[in-house]
N, C-alpha and C positions, 0 to 999 in steps of 0.2 A: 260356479266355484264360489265358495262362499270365505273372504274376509275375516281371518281371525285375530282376535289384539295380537297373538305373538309376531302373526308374521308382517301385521301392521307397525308395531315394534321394532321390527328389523330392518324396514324398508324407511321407518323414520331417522333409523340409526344410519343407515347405508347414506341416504341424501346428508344427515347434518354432518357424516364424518366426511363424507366429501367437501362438503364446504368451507370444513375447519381445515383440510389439508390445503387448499388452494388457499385458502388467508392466510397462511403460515407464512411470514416474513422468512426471503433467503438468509441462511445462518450468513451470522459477520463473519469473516476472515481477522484473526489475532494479528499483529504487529509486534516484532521481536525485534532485536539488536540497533533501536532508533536514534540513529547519531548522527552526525555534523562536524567537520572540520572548525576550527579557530581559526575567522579572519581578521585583518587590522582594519582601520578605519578609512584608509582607500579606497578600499574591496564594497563596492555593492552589490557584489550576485556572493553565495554558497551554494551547496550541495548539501542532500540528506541523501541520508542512506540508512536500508532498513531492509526488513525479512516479511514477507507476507506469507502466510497461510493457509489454504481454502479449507474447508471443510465440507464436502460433499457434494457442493453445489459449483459448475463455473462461473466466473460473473468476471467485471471490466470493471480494471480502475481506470475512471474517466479524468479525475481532478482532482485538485490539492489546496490546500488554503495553511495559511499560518498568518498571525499575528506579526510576527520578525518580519517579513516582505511585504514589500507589494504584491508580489505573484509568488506563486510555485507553479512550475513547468516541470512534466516529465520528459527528461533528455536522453539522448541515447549518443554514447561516443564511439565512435569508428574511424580505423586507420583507413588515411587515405593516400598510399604511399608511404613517405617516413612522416607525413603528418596527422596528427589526432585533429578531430573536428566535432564539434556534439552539433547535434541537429535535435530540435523537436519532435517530442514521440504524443499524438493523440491521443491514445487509448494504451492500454495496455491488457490483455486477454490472462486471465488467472485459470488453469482448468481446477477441475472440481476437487483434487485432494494436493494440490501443488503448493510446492515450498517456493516463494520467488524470493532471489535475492536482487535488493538494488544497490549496487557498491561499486567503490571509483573501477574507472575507464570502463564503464557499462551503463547501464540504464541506472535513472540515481534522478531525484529532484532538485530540481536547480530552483535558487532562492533568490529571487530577481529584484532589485532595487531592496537591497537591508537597509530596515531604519535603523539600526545601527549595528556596532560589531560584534561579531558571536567568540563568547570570552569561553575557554577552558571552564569548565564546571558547571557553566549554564545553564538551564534547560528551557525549554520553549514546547510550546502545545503545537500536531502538525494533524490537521485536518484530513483524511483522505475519504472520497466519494467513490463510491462504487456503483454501477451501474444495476443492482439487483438489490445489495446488500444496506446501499445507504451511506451513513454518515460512519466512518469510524475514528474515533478520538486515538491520539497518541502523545508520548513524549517524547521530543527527542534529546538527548543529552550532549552538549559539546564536547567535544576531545579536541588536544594540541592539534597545532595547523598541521602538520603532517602525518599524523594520525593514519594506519594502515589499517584499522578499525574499530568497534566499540572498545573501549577500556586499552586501546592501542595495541588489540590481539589480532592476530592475520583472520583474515573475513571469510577465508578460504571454508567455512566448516564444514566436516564430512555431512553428508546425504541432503545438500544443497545444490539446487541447481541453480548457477546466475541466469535471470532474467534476461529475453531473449526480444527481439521487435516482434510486435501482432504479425 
């Protein structure tokens, strides 16, 4: 069998596009509705709260970072009886085309030791790590301390699923 440029051609084309598809960085997940309650100067933890979006691919938010805390922790609130308790969440599992939402009395980032207090109008930078995707940058915007959502609209939005434990 005799080797011809075209089909030498083909078979250079078949190995490099396979190698371009496996180098392909997993797409980021966008970040929507990224907000924060208003605490006073007592208060050293907060909460974020925000919308994740996968596109195509599933991956894991592993971790969080901001400037405003020492830490960010993914927490998860559940009744236990008539009382609410949050407990730390490791991971959190995103599938591949999922809307997650993280918003009060459900999974939500907890903002652990604030160098100081998170004022109405604010904004702050919130870091979140993903275990395929990487680094994704966000903003998050302060709203009043009792705040039921971004821009103080109910969090409830159609064809959202709240965020669920791994």
């Amino acid at each position: 069998m005799r080797n011809t440029p075209s089909a030498l051609l083909l078979l250079a084309m078949l190995v490099l596009g396979a190698g371009y598809a496996a180098a392909q960085p997993a797409p980021k997940p966008t970040i929507d509705h990224a907000w924060a309650r208003a605490t006073v100067a007592a208060v050293k933890t907060g909460a974020a709260y925000l919308t994740i979006t996968a596109h195509g691919a599933p991956d894991k938010l592993v971790s969080a970072s901001t400037p405003v805390a020492e830490r960010a922790e993914l927490h998860e609130t559940q009744r236990d009886g008539d009382i609410m308790k949050m407990r730390p969440v490791e991971s959190l599992d995103i599938a591949g085309t999922a809307k997650v939402v993280l918003a009060p009395s459900g999974l939500h980032l907890m903002l652990i030791g604030l160098k100081q207090p998170l004022v109405p109008g604010q904004h702050f930078p919130l870091s979140l790590t993903f275990q395929n995707a990487g680094t994704v940058e966000t903003e998050i915007v302060v709203e009043r301390a009792g705040a039921a959502g971004p821009m103080d609209m109910d969090h409830g939005m159609p064809g959202m699923m709240p965020a669920t434990k791994p």
